[in-house]
TORLO-593907 format. One record per residue (C-alpha): residue number from 1; x, y, z. Coordinates in steps of 0.1 Angstrom, whole numbers, always signed. Layout:
<pt tordo="NUM" u="X" v="Y" w="Z"/>
...
This chain:
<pt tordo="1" u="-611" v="-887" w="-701"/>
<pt tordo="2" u="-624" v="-853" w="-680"/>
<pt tordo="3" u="-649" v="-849" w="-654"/>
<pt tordo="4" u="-681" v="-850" w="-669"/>
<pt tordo="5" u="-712" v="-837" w="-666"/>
<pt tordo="6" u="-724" v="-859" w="-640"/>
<pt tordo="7" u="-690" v="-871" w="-626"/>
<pt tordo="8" u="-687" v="-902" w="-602"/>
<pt tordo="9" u="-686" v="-879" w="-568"/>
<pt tordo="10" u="-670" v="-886" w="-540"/>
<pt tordo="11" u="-703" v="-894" w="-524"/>
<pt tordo="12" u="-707" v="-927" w="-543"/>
<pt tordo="13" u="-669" v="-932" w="-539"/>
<pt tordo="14" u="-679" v="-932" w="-501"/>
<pt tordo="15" u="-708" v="-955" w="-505"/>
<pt tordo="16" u="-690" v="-982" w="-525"/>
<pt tordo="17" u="-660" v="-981" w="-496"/>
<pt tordo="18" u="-687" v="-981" w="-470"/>
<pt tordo="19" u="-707" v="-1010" w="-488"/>
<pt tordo="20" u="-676" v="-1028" w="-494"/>
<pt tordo="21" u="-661" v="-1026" w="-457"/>
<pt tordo="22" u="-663" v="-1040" w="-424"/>
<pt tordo="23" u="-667" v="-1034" w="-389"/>
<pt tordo="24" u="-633" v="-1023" w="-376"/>
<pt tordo="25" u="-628" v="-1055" w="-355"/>
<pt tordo="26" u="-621" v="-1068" w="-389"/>
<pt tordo="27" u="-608" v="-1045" w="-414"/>
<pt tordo="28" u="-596" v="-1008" w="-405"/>
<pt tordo="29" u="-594" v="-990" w="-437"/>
<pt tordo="30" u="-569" v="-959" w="-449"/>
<pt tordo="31" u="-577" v="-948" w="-480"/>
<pt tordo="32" u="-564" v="-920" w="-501"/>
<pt tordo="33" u="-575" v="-910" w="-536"/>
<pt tordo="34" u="-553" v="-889" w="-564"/>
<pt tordo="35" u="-573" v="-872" w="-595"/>
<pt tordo="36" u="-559" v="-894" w="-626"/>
<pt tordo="37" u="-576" v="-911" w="-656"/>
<pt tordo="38" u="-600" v="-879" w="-655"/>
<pt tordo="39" u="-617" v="-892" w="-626"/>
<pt tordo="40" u="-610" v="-901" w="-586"/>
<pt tordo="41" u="-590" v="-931" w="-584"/>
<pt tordo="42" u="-594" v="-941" w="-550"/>
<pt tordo="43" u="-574" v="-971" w="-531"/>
<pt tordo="44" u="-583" v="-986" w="-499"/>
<pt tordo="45" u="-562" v="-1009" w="-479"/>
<pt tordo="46" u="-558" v="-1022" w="-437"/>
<pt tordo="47" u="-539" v="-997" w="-417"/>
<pt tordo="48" u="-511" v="-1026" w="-410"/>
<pt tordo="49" u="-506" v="-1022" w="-447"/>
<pt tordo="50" u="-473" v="-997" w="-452"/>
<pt tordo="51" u="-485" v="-963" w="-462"/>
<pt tordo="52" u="-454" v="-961" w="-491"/>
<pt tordo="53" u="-478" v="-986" w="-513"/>
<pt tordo="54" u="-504" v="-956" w="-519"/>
<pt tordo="55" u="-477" v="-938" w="-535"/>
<pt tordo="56" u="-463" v="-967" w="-556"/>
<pt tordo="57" u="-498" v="-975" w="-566"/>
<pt tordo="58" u="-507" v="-940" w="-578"/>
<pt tordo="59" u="-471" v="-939" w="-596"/>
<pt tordo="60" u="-482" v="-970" w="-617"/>
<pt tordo="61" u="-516" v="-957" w="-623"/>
<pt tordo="62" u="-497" v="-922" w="-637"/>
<pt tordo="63" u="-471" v="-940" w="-654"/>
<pt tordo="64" u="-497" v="-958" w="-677"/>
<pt tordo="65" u="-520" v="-925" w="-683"/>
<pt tordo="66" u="-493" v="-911" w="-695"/>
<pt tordo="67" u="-490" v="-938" w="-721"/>
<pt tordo="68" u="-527" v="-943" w="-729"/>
<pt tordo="69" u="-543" v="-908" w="-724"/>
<pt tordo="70" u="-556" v="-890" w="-755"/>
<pt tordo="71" u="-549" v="-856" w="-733"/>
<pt tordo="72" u="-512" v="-859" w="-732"/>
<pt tordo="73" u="-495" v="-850" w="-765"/>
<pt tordo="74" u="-466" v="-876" w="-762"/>
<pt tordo="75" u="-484" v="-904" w="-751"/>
<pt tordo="76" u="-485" v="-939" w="-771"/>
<pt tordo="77" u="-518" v="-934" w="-785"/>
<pt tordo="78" u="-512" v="-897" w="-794"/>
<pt tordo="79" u="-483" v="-903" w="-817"/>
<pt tordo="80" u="-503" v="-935" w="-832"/>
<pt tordo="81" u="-530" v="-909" w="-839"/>
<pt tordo="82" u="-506" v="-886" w="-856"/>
<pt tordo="83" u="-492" v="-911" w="-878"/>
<pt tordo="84" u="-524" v="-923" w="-887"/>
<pt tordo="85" u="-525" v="-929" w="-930"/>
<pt tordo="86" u="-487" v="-923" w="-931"/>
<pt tordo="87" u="-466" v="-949" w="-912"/>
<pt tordo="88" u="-463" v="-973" w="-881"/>
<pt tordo="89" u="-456" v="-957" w="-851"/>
<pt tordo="90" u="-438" v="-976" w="-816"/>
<pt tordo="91" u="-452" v="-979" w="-786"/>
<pt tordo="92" u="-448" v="-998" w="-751"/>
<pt tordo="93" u="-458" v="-1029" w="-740"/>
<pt tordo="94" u="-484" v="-1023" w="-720"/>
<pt tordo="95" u="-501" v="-1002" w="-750"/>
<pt tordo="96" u="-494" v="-1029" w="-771"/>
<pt tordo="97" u="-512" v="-1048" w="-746"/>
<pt tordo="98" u="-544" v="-1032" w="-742"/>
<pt tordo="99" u="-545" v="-1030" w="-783"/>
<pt tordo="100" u="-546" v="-1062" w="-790"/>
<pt tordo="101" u="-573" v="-1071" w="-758"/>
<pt tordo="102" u="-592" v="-1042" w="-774"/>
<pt tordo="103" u="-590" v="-1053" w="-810"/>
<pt tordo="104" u="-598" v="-1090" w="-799"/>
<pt tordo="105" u="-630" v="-1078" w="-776"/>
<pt tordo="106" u="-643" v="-1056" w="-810"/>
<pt tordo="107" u="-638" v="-1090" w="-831"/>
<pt tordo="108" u="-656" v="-1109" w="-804"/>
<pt tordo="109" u="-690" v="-1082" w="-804"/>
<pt tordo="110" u="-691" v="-1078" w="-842"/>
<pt tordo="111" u="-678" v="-1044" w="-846"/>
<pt tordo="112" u="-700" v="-1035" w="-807"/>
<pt tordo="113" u="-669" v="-1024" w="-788"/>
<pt tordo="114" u="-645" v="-1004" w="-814"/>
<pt tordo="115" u="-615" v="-989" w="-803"/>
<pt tordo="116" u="-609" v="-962" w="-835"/>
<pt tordo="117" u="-647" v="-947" w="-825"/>
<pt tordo="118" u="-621" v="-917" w="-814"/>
<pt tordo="119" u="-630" v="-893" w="-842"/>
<pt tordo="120" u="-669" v="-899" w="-830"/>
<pt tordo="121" u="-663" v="-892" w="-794"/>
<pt tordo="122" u="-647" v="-863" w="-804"/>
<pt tordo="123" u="-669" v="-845" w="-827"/>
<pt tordo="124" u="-699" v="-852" w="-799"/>
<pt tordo="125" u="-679" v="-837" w="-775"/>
<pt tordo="126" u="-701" v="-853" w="-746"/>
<pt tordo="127" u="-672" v="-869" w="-726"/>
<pt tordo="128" u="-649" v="-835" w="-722"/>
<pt tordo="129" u="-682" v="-817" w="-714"/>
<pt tordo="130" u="-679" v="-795" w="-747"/>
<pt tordo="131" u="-714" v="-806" w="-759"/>
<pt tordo="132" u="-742" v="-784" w="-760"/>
<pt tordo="133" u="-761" v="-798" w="-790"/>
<pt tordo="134" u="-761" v="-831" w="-817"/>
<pt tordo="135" u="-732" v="-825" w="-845"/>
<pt tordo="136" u="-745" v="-820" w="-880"/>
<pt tordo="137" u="-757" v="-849" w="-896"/>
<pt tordo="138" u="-735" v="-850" w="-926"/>
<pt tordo="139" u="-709" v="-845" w="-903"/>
<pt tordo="140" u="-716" v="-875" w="-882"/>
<pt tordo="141" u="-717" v="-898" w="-914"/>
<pt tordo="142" u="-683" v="-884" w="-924"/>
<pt tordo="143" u="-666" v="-892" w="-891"/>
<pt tordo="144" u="-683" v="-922" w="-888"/>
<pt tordo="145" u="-664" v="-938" w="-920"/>
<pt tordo="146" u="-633" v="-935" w="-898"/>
<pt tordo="147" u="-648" v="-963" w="-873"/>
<pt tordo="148" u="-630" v="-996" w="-888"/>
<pt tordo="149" u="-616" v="-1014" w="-853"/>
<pt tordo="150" u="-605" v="-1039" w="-889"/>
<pt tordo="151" u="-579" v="-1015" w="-896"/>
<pt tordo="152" u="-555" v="-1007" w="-868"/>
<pt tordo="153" u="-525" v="-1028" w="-879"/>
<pt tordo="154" u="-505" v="-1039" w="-855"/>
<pt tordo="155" u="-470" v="-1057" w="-853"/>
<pt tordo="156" u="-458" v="-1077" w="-829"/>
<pt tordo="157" u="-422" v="-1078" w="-834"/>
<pt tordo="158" u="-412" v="-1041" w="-830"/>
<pt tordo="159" u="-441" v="-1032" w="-809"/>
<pt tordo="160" u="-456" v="-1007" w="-836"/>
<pt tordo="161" u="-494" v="-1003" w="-852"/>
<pt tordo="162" u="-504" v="-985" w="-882"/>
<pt tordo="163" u="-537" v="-970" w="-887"/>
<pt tordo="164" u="-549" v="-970" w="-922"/>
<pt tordo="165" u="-570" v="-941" w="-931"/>
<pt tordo="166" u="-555" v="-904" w="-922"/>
<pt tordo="167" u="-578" v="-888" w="-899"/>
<pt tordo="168" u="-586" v="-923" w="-882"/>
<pt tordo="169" u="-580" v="-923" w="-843"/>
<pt tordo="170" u="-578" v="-950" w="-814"/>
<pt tordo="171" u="-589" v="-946" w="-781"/>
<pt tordo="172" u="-590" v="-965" w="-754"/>
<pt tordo="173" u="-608" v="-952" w="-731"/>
<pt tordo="174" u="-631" v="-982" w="-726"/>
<pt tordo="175" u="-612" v="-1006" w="-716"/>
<pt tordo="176" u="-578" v="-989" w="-703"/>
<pt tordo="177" u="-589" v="-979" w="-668"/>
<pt tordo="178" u="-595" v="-1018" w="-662"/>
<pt tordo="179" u="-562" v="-1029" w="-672"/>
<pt tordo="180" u="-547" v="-1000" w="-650"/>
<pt tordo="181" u="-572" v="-1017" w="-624"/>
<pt tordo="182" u="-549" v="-1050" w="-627"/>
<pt tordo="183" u="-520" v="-1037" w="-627"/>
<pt tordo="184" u="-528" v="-1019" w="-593"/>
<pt tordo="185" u="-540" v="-1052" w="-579"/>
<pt tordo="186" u="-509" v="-1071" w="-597"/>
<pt tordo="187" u="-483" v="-1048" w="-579"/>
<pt tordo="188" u="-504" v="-1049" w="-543"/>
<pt tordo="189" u="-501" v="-1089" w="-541"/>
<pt tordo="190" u="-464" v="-1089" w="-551"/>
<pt tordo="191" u="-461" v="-1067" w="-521"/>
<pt tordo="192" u="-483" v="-1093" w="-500"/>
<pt tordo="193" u="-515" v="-1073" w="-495"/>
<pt tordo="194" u="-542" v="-1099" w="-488"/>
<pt tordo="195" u="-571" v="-1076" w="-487"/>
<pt tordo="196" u="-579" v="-1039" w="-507"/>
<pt tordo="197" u="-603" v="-1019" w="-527"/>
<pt tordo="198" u="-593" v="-1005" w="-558"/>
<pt tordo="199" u="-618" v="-977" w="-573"/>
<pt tordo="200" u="-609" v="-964" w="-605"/>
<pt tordo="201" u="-635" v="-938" w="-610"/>
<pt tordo="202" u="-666" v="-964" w="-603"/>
<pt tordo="203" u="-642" v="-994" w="-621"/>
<pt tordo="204" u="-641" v="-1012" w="-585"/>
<pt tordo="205" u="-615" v="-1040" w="-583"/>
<pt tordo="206" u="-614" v="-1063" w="-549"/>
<pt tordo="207" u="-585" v="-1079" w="-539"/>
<pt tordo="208" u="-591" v="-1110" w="-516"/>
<pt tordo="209" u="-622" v="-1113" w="-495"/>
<pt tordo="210" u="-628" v="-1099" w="-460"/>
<pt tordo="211" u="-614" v="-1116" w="-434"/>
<pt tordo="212" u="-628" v="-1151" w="-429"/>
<pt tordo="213" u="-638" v="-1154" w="-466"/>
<pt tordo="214" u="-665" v="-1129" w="-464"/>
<pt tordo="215" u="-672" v="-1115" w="-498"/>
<pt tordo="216" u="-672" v="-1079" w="-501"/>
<pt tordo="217" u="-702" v="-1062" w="-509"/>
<pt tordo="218" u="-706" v="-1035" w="-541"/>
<pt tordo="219" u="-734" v="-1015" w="-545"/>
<pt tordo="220" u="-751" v="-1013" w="-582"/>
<pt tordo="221" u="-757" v="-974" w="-592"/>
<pt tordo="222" u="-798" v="-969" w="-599"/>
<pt tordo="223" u="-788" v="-950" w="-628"/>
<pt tordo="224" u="-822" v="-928" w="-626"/>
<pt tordo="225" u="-811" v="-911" w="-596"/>
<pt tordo="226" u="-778" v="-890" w="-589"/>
<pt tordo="227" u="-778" v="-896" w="-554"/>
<pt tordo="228" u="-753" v="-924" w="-554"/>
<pt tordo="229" u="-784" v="-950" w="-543"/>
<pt tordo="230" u="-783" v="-985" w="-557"/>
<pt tordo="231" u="-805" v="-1009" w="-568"/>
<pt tordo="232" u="-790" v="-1042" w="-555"/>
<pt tordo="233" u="-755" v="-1055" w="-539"/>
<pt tordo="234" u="-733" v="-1079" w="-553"/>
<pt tordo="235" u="-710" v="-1103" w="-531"/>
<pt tordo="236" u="-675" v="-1107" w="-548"/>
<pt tordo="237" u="-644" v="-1120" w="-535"/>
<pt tordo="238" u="-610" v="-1114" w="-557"/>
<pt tordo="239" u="-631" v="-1099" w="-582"/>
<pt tordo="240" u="-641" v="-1068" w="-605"/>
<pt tordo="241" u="-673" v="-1047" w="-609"/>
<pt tordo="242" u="-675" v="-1025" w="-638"/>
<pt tordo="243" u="-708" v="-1008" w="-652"/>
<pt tordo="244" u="-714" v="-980" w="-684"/>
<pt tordo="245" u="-747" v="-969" w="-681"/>
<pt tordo="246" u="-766" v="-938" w="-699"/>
<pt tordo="247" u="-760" v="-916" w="-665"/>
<pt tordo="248" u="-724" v="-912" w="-661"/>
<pt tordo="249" u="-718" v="-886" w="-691"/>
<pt tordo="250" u="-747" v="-870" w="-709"/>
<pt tordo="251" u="-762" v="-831" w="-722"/>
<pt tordo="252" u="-799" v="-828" w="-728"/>
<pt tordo="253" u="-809" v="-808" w="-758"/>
<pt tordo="254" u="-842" v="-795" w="-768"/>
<pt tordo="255" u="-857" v="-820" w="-739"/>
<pt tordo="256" u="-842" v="-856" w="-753"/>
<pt tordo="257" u="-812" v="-869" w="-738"/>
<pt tordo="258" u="-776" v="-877" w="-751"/>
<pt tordo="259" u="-754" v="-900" w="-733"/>
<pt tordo="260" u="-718" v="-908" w="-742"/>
<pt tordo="261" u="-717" v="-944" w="-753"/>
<pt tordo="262" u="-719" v="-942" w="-791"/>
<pt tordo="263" u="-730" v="-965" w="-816"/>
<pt tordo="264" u="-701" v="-979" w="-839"/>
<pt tordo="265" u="-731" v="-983" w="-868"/>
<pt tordo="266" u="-749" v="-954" w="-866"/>
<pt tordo="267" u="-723" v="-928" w="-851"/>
<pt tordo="268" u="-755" v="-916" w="-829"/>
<pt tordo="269" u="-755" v="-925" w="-790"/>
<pt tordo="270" u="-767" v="-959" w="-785"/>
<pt tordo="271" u="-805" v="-963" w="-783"/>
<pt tordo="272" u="-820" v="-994" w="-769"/>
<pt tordo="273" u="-840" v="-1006" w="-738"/>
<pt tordo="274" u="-808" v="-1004" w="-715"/>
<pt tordo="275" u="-801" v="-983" w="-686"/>
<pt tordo="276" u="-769" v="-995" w="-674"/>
<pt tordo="277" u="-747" v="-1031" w="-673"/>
<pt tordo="278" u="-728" v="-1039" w="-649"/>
<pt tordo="279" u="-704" v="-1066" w="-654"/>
<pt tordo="280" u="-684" v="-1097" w="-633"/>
<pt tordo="281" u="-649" v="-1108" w="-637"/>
<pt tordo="282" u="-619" v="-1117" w="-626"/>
<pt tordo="283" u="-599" v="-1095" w="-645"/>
<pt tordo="284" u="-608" v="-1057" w="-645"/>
<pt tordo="285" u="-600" v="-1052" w="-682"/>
<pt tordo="286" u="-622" v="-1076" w="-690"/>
<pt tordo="287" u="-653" v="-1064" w="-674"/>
<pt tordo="288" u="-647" v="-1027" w="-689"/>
<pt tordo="289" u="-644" v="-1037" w="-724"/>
<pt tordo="290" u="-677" v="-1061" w="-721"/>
<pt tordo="291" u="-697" v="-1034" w="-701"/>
<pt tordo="292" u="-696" v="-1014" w="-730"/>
<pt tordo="293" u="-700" v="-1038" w="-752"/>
<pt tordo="294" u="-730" v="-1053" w="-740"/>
<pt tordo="295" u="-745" v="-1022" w="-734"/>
<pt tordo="296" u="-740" v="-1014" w="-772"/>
<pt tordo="297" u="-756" v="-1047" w="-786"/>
<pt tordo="298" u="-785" v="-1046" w="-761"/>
<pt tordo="299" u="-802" v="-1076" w="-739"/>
<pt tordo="300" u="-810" v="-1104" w="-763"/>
<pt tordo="301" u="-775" v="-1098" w="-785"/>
<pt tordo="302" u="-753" v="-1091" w="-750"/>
<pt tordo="303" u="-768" v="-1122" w="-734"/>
<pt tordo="304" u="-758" v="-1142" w="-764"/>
<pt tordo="305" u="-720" v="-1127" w="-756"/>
<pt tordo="306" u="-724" v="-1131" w="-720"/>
<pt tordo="307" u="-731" v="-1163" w="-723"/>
<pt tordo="308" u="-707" v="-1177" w="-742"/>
<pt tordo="309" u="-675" v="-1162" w="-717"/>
<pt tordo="310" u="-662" v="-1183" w="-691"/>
<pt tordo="311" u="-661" v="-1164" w="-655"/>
<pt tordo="312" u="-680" v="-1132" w="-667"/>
<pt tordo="313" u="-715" v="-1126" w="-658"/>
<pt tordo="314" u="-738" v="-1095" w="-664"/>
<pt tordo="315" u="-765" v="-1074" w="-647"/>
<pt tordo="316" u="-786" v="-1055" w="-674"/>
<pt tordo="317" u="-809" v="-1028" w="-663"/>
<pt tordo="318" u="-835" v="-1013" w="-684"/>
<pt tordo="319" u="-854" v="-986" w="-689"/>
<pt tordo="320" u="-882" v="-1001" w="-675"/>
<pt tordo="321" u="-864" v="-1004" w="-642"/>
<pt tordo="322" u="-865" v="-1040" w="-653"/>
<pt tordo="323" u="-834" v="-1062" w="-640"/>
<pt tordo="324" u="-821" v="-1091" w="-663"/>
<pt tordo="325" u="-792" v="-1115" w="-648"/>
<pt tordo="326" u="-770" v="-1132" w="-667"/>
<pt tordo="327" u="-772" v="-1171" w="-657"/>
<pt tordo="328" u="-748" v="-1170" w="-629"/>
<pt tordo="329" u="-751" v="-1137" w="-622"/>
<pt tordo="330" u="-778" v="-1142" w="-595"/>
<pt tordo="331" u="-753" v="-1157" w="-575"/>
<pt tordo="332" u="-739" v="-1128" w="-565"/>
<pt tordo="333" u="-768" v="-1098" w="-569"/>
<pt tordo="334" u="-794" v="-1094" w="-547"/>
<pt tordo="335" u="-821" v="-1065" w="-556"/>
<pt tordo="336" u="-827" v="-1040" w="-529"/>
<pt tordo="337" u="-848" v="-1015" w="-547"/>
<pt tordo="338" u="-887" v="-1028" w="-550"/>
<pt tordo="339" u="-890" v="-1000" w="-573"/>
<pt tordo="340" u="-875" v="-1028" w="-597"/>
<pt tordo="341" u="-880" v="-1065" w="-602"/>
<pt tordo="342" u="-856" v="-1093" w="-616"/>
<pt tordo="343" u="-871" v="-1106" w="-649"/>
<pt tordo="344" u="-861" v="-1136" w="-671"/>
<pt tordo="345" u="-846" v="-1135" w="-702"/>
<pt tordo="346" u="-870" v="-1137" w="-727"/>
């Protein structure tokens, strides 16, 4: 979970809290920002909010990297790694948490979102940076065989999960910065915070609305340019915003492009008419397990998904710099780039 090699800068941090505030009559941001999860975590709240709940906030967001990070040789996921083929290893509840959400959102794409595609992330080495060119073929099939989300094991009743095949690895890297996300927002209410931005390296989670009701305003990245422009706003109150897209981590080699999100099936990075997809919730760890997700099974297969979740709604971008909305989703983007147009679902 490192920097990559077109990182979420601190110039579209700035954009999203500028997008996302108001005039100071209304809300009078202090933010502060701490380097964890491999990117900038950002939190914003009123001034009339005590400054001790940055702190806290940042403590909770270390507290479960050092559970879920693949970097940190004690962590949960590290010692179920190492155990992997031999035996069950324990971990906390909050792992055990974002297991099962992750094993339940890889049932619920077919196989799409997969947390044990470790082994393929690794031999690309596209999200540490390390990549310079595509592994060997052979070498790609071979890993791939390691990609089975069917056979993490887990068991409820002394917190423990087995994975079945030595050299098979679990990662959970999609979907664990938006349960951080929650947890953030979870400990800011119980302290009576009404209003706040929470930025987890481009994961944005609102809490509350601006004052009077006003929906806060998040900008959608235009994933062809680096500037930090976007494409469109969307108007969310209590909500989270969560996009993958073929821009945030990629190398180019021999003048074609390799992005990060990899293909379960085919162990090569995702290729399909998608640029990016952002996705709608409530819940943070929702949207980043879908993002991916439908991102991996493309428009028509994603919109079936989509579809069929209660209080989720998607923004697909192609290729084409074609926009497709989800049903609801129109309620709450509005395109601002006439470079691109909204089209229907076909």
């Amino acid at each position: 979970m490192k920097v990559t090699s077109r990182p979420f800068g601190i110039l579209n941090l700035l954009i999203i809290i500028i997008l996302a505030s108001c005039s100071s009559e209304e809300f009078n941001p202090r933010s502060d920002n701490r380097l964890l999860l491999g990117t900038v975590c950002v939190l914003s709240l009123d001034r009339s909010e005590p400054v001790e709940l940055f702190e806290k906030a940042f403590e909770i967001i270390a507290g479960e990297e050092r559970l879920m990070s693949l970097q940190i040789e004690d962590s949960d996921l590290s010692e179920v790694n190492r155990a992997a083929g031999e035996s069950y290893a324990k971990v906390s509840p909050d792992t055990m948490e974002v297991l099962q959400a992750a094993k339940a959102y890889a049932s619920m794409s077919g196989g799409a979102f997969d947390p044990t595609i470790a082994p393929l992330v690794g031999l690309w080495g596209i999200v540490t940076g390390n990549a310079v060119s595509p592994p060997d073929p052979a070498e790609i099939e071979a890993v791939r065989k390691l990609t089975d989300y069917r056979k993490v094991l887990i068991n409820e009743e002394d917190h423990s999960v087995f994975l079945t095949d030595k050299g098979m690895k679990v990662d959970l890297g999609g979907i664990a910065k938006g349960y951080v996300g929650d947890k953030v927002k979870e400990f800011l209410l119980s302290e009576g915070v009404e209003r706040a931005i929470i930025n987890l390296g481009g994961n944005i989670v609102v809490l509350g609305s601006k004052p009077g009701g006003v929906p806060w305003k998040i900008g959608i990245q235009n994933p062809f340019d680096n500037r930090g422009r976007h494409i469109g706003l969307v108007s969310v109150v209590d909500s989270t915003v969560v996009t993958s897209g073929i821009y945030e981590r990629f190398f180019e080699y021999e003048g074609k492009r390799y992005h990060h999100i990899l293909d379960p099936w085919t162990g090569y990075p995702v290729e399909n008419e998608l640029a990016s997809v952002s996705v709608i919730a409530e819940k943070s760890m929702d949207a980043d397990a879908l993002s991916t997700s439908l991102f991996v099974l493309g428009i028509d297969e994603g919109m079936k998904l989509i579809e069929e979740i209660e209080g989720a709604e998607a923004i697909f971008v192609t290729k084409e710099k074609e926009v497709v909305l989800s049903s609801g989703a129109g309620n709450y983007f509005e395109l601002k780039d006439s470079d691109f147009s909204i089209i229907s679902w076909r």
